[in-house]
MARZATI-686017 format. One record per residue (C-alpha): residue number from 1; x, y, z; residue in one letter. Coordinates in steps of 0.02 Angstrom, whole numbers, plus 50000, padded with zeros to 5 digits. Example, Ala and Ser with C-alpha at 12.3 -4.5 7.8 and 13.67 -1.06 7.14 Angstrom:
MARZATI-686017
<node><num>1</num><x>50615</x><y>49775</y><z>50390</z><residuo>A</residuo></node>
<node><num>2</num><x>50684</x><y>49947</y><z>50357</z><residuo>S</residuo></node>
This chain:
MARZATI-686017
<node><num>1</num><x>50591</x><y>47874</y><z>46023</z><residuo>X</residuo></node>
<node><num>2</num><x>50675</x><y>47983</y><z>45902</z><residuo>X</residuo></node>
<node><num>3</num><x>50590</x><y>47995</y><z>45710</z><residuo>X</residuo></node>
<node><num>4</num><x>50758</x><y>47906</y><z>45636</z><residuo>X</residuo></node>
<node><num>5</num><x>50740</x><y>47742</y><z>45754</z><residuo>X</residuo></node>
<node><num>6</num><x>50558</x><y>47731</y><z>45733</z><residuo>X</residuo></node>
<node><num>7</num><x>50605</x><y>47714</y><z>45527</z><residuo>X</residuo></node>
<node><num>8</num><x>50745</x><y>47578</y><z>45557</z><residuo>X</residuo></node>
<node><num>9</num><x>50625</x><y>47478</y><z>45632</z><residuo>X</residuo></node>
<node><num>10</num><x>50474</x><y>47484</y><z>45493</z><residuo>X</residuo></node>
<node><num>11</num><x>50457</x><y>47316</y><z>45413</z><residuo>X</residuo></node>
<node><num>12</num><x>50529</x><y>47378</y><z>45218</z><residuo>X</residuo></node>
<node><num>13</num><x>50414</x><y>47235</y><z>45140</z><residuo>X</residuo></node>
<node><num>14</num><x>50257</x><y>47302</y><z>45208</z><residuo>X</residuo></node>
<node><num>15</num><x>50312</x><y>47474</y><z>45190</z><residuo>X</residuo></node>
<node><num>16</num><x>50349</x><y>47457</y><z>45002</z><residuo>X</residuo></node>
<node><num>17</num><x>50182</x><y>47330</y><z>44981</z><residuo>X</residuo></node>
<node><num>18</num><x>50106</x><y>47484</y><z>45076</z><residuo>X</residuo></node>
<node><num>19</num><x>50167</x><y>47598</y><z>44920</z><residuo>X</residuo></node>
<node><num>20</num><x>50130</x><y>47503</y><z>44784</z><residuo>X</residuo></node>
<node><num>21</num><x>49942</x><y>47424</y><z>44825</z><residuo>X</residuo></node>
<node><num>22</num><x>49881</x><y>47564</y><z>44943</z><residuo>X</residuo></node>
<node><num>23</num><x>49801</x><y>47662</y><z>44824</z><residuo>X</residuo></node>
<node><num>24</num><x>49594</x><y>47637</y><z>44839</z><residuo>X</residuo></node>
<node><num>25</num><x>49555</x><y>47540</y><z>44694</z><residuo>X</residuo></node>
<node><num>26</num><x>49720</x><y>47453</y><z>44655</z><residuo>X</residuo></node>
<node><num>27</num><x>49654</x><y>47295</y><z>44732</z><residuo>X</residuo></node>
<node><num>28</num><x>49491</x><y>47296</y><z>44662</z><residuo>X</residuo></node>
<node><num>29</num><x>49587</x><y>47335</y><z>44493</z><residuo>X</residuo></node>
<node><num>30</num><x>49694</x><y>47175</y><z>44505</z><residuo>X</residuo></node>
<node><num>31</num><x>49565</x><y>47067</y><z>44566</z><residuo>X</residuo></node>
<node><num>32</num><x>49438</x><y>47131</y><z>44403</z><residuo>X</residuo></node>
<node><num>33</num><x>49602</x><y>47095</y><z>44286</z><residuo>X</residuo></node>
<node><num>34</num><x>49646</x><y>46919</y><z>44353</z><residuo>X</residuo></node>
<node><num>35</num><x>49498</x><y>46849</y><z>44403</z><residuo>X</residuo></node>
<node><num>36</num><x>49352</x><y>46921</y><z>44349</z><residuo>X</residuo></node>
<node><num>37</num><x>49455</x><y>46918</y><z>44158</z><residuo>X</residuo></node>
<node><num>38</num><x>49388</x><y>47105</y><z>44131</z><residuo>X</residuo></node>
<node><num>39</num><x>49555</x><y>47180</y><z>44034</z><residuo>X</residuo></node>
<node><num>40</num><x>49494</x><y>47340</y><z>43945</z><residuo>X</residuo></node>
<node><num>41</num><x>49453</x><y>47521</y><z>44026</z><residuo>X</residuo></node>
<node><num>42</num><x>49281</x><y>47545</y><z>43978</z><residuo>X</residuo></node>
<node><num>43</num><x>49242</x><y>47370</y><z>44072</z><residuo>X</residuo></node>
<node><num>44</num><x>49337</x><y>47403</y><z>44218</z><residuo>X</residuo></node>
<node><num>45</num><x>49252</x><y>47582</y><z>44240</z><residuo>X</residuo></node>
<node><num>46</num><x>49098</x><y>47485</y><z>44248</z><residuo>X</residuo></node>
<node><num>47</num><x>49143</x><y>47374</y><z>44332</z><residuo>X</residuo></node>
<node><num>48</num><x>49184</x><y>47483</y><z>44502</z><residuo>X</residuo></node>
<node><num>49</num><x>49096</x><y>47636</y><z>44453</z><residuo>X</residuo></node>
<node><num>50</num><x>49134</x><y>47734</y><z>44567</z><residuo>X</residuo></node>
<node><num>51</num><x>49279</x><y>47759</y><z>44516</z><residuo>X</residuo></node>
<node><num>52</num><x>49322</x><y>47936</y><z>44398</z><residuo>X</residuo></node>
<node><num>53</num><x>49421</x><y>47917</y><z>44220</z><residuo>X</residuo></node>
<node><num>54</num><x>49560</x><y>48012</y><z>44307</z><residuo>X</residuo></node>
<node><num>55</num><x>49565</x><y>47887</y><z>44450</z><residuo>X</residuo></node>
<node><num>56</num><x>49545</x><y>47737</y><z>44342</z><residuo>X</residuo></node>
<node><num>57</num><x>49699</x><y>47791</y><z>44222</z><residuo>X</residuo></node>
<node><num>58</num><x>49817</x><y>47850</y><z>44374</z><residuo>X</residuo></node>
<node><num>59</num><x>49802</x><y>47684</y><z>44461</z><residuo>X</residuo></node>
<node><num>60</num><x>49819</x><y>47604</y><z>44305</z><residuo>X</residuo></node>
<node><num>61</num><x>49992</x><y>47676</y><z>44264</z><residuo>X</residuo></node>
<node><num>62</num><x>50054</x><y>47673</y><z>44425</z><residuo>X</residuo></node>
<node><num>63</num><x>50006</x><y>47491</y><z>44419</z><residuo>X</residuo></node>
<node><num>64</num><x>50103</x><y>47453</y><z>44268</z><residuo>X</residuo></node>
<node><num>65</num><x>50254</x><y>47582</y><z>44320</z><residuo>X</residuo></node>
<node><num>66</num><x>50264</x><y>47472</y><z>44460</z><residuo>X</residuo></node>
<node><num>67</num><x>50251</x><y>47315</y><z>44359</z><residuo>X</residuo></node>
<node><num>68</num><x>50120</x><y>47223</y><z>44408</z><residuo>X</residuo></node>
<node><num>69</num><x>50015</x><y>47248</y><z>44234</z><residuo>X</residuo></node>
<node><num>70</num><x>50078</x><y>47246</y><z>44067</z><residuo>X</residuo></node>
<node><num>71</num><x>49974</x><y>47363</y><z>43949</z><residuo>X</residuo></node>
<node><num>72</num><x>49937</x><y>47334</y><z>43764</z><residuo>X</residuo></node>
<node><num>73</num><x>49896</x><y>47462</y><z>43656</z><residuo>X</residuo></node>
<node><num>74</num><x>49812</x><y>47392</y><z>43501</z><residuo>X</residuo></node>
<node><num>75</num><x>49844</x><y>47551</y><z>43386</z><residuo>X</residuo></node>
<node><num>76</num><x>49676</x><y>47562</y><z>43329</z><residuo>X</residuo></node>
<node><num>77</num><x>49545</x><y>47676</y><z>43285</z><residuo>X</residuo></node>
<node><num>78</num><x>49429</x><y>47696</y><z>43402</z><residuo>X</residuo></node>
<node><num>79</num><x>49568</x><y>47664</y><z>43531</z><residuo>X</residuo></node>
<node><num>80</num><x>49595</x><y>47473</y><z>43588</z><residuo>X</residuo></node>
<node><num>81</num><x>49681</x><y>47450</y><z>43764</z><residuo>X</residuo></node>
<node><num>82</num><x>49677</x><y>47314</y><z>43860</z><residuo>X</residuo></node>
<node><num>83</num><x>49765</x><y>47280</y><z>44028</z><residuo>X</residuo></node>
<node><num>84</num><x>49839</x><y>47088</y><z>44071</z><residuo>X</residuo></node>
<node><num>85</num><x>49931</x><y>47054</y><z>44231</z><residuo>X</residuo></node>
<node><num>86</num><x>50118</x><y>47036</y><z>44225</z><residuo>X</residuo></node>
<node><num>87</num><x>50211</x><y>46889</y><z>44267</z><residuo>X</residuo></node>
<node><num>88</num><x>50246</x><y>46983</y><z>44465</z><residuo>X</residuo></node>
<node><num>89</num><x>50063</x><y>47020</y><z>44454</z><residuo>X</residuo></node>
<node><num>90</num><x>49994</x><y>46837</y><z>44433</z><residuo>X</residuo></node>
<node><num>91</num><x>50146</x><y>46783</y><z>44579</z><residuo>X</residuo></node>
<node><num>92</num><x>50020</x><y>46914</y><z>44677</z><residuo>X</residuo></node>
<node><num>93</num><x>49866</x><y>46823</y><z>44623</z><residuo>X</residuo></node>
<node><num>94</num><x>49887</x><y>46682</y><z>44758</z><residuo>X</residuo></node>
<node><num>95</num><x>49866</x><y>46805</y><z>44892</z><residuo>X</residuo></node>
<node><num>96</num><x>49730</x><y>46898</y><z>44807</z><residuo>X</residuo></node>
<node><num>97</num><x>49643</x><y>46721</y><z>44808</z><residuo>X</residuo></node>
<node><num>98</num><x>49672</x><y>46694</y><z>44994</z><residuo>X</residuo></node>
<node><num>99</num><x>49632</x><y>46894</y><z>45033</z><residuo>X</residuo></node>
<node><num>100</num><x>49475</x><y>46833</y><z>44960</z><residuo>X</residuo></node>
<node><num>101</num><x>49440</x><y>46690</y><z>45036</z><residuo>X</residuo></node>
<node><num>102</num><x>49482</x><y>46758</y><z>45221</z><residuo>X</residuo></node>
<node><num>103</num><x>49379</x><y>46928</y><z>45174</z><residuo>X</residuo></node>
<node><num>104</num><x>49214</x><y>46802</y><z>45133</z><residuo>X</residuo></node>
<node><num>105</num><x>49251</x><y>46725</y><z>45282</z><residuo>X</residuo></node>
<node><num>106</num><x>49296</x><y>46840</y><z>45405</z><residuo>X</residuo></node>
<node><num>107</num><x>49220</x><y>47006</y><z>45343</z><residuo>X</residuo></node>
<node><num>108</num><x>49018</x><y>46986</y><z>45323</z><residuo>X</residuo></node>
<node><num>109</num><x>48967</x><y>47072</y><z>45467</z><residuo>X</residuo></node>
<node><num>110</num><x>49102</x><y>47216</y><z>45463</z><residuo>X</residuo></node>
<node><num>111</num><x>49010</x><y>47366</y><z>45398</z><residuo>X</residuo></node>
<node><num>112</num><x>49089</x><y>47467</y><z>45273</z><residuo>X</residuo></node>
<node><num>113</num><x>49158</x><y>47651</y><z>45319</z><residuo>X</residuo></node>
């Protein structure tokens, strides 16, 4: 099968879900945000800590260039920002919930990589 037909037949949902909430902490990002009602960067570094400052703020702003959260920047000295989901990113929220659910369910005994 040639390269071309292989691409014609790629679901363009997934592939663009793919895009947006493949990077590796853009889930855990949301699910902090929405549910966990952690909004500013200090918190959310915490939070996952793992995770670098150069990380943290790329997946941010590709997460609000792709408009899932809406960023407010308070103007303030020291710096204030805090992160809230957009309306698209609390549509997503329901499926978060259920990726949740299933992953509590399903997922105990699947050891990490």
């Amino acid at each position: 099968m040639k390269k071309t037909e292989t691409a014609v037949q790629r679901c363009k949902t997934m592939s663009t879900l793919q895009k947006i909430l493949g990077g590796k902490w853009k889930l855990e990002i949301l699910y902090y945000i929405a549910f966990r009602d952690i909004h500013r960067f200090g918190e959310l570094r915490r939070q996952i800590g793992e995770i670098t400052e150069s990380s943290l703020t790329k997946q941010l702003r590709e997460l609000e260039a792709d408009g899932f959260l809406i960023r407010h920047d308070f103007r303030e000295i020291p710096p204030r920002v805090e992160y809230t989901l957009s309306d698209l990113g609390r549509s997503f929220m329901d499926v978060m919930d259920y990726m949740k659910k299933w992953g509590d369910r399903h997922l105990p005994n699947v050891q990490n990589s």
